[in-house]
C-alpha positions as CSV (number, residue, x, y, z in Angstrom):
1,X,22.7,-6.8,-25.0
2,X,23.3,-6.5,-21.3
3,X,25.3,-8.5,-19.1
4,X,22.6,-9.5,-17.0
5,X,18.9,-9.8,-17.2
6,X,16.4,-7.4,-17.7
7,X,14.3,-5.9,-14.9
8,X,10.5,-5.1,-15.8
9,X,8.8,-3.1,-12.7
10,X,5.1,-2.2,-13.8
11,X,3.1,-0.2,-11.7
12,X,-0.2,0.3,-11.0
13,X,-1.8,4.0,-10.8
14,X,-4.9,3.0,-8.8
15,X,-7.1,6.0,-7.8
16,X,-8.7,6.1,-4.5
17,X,-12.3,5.8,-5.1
18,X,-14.3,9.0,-3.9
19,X,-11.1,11.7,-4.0
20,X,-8.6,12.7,-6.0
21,X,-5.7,10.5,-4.6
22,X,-3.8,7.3,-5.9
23,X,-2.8,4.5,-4.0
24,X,1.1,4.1,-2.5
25,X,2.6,1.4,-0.6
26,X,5.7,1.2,1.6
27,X,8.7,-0.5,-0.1
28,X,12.1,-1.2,1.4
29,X,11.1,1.9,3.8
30,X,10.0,4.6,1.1
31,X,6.3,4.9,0.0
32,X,5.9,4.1,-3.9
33,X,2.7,3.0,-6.0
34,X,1.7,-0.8,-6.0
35,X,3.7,-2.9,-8.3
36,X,5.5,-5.9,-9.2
37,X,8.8,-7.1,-10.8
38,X,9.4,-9.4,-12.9
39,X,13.1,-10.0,-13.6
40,X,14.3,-11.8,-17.7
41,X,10.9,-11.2,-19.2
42,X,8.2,-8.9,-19.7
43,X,4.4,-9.2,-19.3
44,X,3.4,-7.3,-22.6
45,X,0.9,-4.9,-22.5
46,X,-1.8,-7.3,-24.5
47,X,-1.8,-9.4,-21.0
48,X,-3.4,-7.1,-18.6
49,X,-5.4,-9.8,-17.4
50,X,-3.2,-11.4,-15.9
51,X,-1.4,-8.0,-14.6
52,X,-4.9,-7.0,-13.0
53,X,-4.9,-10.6,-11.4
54,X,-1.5,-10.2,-10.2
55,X,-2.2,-6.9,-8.5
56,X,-5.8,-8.5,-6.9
57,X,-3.9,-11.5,-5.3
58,X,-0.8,-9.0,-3.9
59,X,-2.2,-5.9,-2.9
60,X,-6.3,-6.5,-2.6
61,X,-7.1,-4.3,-5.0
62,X,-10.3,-5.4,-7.4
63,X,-9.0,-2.6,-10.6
64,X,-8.9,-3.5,-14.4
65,X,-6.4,-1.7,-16.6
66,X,-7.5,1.2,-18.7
67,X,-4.3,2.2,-20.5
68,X,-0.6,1.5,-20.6
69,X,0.8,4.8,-20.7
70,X,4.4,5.5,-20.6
71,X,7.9,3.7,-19.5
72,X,11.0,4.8,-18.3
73,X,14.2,2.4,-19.5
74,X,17.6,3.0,-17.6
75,X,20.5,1.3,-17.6
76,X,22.6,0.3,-14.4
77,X,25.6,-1.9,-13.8
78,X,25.5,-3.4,-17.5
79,X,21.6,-4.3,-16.7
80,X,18.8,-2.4,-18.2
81,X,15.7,-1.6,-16.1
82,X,12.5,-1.1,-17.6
83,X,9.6,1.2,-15.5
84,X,6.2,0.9,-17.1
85,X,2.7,2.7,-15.9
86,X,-0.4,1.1,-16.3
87,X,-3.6,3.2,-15.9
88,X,-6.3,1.6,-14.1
89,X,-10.2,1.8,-12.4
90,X,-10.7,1.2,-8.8
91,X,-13.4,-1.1,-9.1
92,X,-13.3,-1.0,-4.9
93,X,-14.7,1.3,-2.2
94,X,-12.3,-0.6,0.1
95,X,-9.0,-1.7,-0.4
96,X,-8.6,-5.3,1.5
97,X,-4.9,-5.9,2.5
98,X,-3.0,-8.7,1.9
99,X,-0.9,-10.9,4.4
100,X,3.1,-9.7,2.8
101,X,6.6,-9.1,3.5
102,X,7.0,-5.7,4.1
103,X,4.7,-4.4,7.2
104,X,6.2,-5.3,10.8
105,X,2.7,-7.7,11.5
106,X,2.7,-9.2,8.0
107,X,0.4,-6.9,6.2
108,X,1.3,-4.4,3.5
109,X,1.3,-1.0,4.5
110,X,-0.5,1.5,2.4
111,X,-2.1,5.1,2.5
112,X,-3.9,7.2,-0.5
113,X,-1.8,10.3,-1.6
């Protein structure tokens, strides 16, 4: 058991709709796919619902899951940290950004690589 709580990052592989691309968004300065945290509990894999909600109201993205796919667990500092991948359909031809905290006029920054 760690010393403090568990991490859970999931991201989102969202493919750009027309070309073989996914979609990436700036974090903290680096470019990374779309995803959330959520720190002392997981969002299990039999609640994607609420996942693909979480992702339309944060990043603008209308995309249902397809598959959960593969994690990566490490531990740091006496906390473990748990990556997992979710698969999912691009159910847009446009992505429509959200007002949030990490583009210099309140937008989120994001590009298709």
């Amino acid at each position: 058991m760690s010393r403090y709580p568990d991490i859970y990052n999931k991201f989102a592989i969202i493919p750009h709709p027309t070309g073989a691309k996914a979609l990436c968004i700036c974090r903290n300065g680096s470019w990374t796919l779309p995803g959330l945290t959520n720190p002392e509990y997981d969002l299990h894999v039999q609640y994607v619902g609420a996942f693909n909600d979480a992702i339309a109201d944060q990043y603008g993205v209308d995309a249902t899951t397809l598959d959960y796919f593969d994690y990566v667990e490490t531990f740091l500092e006496g906390r473990r940290e748990i990556d997992r991948f979710y698969a999912m359909e691009n159910l847009a031809i446009q992505i429509v950004c959200r007002p949030g905290a990490n583009g210099s006029n309140g937008q989120i920054l994001i590009r298709w690589d």
